[in-house]
C-alpha positions in Angstrom: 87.1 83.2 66.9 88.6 85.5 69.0 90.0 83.5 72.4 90.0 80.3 73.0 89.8 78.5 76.6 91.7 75.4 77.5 93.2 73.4 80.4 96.0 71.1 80.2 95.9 67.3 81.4 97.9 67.4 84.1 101.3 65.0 84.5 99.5 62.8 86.6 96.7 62.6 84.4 94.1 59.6 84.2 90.9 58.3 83.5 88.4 58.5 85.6 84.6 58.4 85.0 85.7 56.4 81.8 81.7 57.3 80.8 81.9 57.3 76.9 82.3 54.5 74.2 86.2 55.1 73.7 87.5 55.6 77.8 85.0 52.8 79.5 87.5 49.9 78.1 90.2 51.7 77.2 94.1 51.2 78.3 95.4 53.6 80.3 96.5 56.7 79.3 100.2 58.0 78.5 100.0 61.9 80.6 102.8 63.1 78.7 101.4 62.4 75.7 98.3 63.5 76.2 99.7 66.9 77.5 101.7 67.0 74.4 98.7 66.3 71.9 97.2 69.3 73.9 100.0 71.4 72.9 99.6 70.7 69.5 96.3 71.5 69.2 96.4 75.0 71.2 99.7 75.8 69.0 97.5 75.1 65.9 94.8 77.5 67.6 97.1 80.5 67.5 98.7 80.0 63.9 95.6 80.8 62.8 95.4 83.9 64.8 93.3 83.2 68.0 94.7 83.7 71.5 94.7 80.6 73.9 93.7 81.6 77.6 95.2 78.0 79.9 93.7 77.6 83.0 95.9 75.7 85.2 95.5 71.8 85.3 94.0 69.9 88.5 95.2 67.0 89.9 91.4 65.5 91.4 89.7 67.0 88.4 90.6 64.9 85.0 87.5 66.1 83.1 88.6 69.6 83.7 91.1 69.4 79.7 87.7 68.7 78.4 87.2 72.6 78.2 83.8 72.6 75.8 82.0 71.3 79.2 83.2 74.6 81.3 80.1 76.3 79.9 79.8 79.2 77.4 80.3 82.8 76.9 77.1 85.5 76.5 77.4 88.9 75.0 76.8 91.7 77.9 73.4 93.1 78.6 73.2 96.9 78.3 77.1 97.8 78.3 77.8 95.5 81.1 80.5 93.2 81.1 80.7 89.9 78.8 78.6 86.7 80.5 79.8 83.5 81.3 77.3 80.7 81.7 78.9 78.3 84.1 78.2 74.3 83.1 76.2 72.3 85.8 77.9 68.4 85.8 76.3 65.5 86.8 79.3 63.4 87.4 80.6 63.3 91.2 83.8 64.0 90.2 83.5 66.8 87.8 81.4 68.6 90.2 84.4 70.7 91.9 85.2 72.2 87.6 82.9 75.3 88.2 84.8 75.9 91.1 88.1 76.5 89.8 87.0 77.9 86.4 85.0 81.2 88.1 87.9 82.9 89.3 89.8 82.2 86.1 86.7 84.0 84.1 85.9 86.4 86.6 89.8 87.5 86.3 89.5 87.6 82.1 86.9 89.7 83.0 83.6 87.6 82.5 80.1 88.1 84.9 80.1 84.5 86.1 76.5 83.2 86.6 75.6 79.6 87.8 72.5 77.6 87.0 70.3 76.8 90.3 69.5 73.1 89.3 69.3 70.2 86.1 72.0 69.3 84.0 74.0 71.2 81.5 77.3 70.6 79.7 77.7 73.6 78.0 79.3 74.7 74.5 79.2 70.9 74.4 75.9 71.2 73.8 75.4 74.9 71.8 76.5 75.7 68.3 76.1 78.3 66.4 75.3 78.5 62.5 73.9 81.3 60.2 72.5 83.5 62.6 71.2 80.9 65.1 72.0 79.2 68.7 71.3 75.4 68.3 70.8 73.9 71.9 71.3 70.3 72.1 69.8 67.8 75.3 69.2 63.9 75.4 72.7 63.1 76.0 74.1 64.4 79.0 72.4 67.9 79.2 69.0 67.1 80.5 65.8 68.5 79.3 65.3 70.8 83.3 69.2 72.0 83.0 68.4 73.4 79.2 65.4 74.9 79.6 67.2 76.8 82.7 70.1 77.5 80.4 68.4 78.7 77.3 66.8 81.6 79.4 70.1 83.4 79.4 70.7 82.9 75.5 68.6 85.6 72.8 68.2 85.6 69.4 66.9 82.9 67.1 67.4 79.0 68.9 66.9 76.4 67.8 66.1 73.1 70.5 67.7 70.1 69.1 67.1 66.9 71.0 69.8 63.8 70.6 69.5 59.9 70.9 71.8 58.9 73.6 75.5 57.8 71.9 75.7 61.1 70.7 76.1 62.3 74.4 76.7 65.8 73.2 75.5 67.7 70.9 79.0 68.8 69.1 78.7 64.7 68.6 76.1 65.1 66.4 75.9 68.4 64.4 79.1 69.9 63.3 78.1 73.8 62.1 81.3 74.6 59.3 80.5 77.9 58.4 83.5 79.2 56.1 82.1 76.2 53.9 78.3 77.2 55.0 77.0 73.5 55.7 76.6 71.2 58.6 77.8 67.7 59.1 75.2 65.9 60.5 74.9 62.2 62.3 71.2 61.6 61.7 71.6 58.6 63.7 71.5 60.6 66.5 69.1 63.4 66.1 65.7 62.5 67.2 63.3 62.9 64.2 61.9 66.4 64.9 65.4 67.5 65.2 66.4 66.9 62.0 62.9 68.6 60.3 64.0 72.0 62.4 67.4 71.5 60.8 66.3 71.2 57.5 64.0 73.5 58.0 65.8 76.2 59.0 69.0 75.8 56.8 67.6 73.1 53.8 68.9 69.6 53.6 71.1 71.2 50.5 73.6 72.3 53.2 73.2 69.3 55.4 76.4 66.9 54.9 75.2 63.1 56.6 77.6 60.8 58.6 76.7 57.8 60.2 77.0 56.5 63.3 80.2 54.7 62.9 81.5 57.8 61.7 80.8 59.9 64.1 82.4 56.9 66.6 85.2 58.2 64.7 84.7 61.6 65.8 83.9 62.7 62.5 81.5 65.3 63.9 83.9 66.8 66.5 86.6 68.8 65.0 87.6 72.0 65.4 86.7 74.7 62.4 88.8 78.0 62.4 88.5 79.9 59.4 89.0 77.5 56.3 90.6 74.9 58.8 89.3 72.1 60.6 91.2 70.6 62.8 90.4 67.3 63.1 91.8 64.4 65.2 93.9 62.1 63.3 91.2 59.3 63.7 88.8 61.3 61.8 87.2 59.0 58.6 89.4 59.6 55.5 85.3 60.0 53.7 84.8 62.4 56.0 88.3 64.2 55.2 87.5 64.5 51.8 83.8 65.4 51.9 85.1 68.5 54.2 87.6 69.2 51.5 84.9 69.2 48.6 83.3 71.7 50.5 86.0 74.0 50.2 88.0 73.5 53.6 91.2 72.6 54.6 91.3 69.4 57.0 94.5 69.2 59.1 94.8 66.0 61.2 96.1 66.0 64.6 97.6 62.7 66.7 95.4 62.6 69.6 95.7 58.8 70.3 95.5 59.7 74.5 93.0 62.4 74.4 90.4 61.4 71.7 90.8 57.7 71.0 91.1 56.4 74.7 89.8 59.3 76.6 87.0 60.3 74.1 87.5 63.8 73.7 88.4 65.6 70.2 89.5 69.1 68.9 86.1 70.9 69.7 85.9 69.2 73.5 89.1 70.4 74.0 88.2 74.1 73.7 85.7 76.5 74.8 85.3 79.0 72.1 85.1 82.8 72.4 83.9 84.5 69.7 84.0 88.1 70.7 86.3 89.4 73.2 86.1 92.4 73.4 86.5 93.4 77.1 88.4 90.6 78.2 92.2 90.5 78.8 94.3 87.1 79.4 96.7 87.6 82.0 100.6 87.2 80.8 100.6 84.0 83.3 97.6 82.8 80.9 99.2 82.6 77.7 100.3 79.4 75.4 103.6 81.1 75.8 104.5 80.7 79.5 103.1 76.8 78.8 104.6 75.6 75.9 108.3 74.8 77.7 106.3 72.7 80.3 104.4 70.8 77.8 106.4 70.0 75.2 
């Protein structure tokens, strides 16, 4: 993990589509600490030796924190510069994110490219494990805005399609490579799914949760390294099962972000792996944020 995208809640922040199990009947949300859980997370980014790139908060767009959903970064074709795969949102009010995220990548120094139609939430729905891209639909991502993404992705895939409470696909499969397994909420990975998984990798390195753990968010931490940072509401079972494997869990309060909004560690962040040919601009860094946020 190389750089690591992220936009803070802004001081006004709210909720607004309040479209998942934790935000539709949730109390409103504390902005300050929200932006201060954010803090805490992106600090815990860069102890472990990834750079943060921030993307300045918005006012009118409160979904744009959830930074998984911006889309996801491609590897150059033929020496050209690193691709970014802009996300295509359904929600009226998330539709403006693409917007202000383009000229943020374009100035890193990503190719921007937009899909022409369907659905797609982006590194939401893509992991990566052992060599292969896992593509995930059924939530939110519909089956029209895949398809049109996965022609811009090479290499070995692997089409995964989820039952609807896991409305993305880092809900449901949670790749932890330094520990070479998955976590997996079988509840909500439709039955073909699961045989490609197994398949591919062997059930051997397939760790189960259920559904009430991955309510829990069990399946949406953050792994860097030997680390995964989890949110603090994260099953203690689930703690220790991560442990056994041979990782280090650190839990993170994220009471605002995570257990009313309904956004953990990995929706928090878009992760780039390589970054080579991209520079974040001095007013990008954690560094010129961290005074404002704390």
């Amino acid at each position: 993990m190389d750089l690591v995208l992220m936009s803070p809640p802004p001081p006004t922040w709210s909720l607004r589509g309040r479209s998942n199990f934790k935000s539709e009947a949730a109390p409103e949300v504390d902005a300050a600490a929200a932006r201060r859980e954010w803090l805490a997370l992106a600090r815990g980014i860069e102890a472990r030796g990834a750079r943060v790139a921030v993307l300045p908060s918005d006012d009118e767009l409160t979904g744009l924190p959830f930074a998984a959903e911006a889309g996801h970064p491609l590897p150059p074709i033929a020496g050209d510069k690193p691709r970014f795969l802009l996300s295509r949102m359904q929600p009226e009010h998330r539709q403006g994110e693409g917007k202000r995220w383009a000229p943020f990548l374009t100035r890193i120094g990503f190719e921007v490219i937009e899909l022409a139609s369907g659905i797609w939430e982006g590194q939401s729905d893509v992991a990566d494990f052992d060599g292969t891209t896992l593509l995930f639909f059924g939530g939110r991502t519909d089956r029209e805005g895949l398809e049109h993404a996965k022609k811009h992705f090479v290499g070995d895939i692997l089409t995964i399609e989820l039952r609807a409470a896991a409305f993305h696909g880092n809900m449901a499969v949670l790749p932890l490579p330094h520990a070479g397994c998955l976590l997996v909420c079988a509840d909500e990975v439709e039955d073909d799914g699961l045989a490609l998984l197994e398949a591919r990798f062997g059930r051997d390195r397939m760790h189960f949760v259920s559904a009430e753990e991955m309510k829990a968010y069990a399946t949406n931490g953050l792994p860097i390294d030997s680390c995964l940072l989890s949110p603090s509401c994260t099953p203690n079972r689930v703690s220790k099962l991560v442990t056994g494997a041979g990782m280090n869990v650190e839990l993170l309060p994220m009471t605002e972000l995570c257990e009313k909004a309904g956004g953990a560690s990995r929706c928090l962040v878009c992760v780039v792996n390589d970054a080579t040919g991209l520079v974040v601009p001095e007013d990008a860094r954690l560094s010129k944020w961290e005074r404002a946020l704390s």
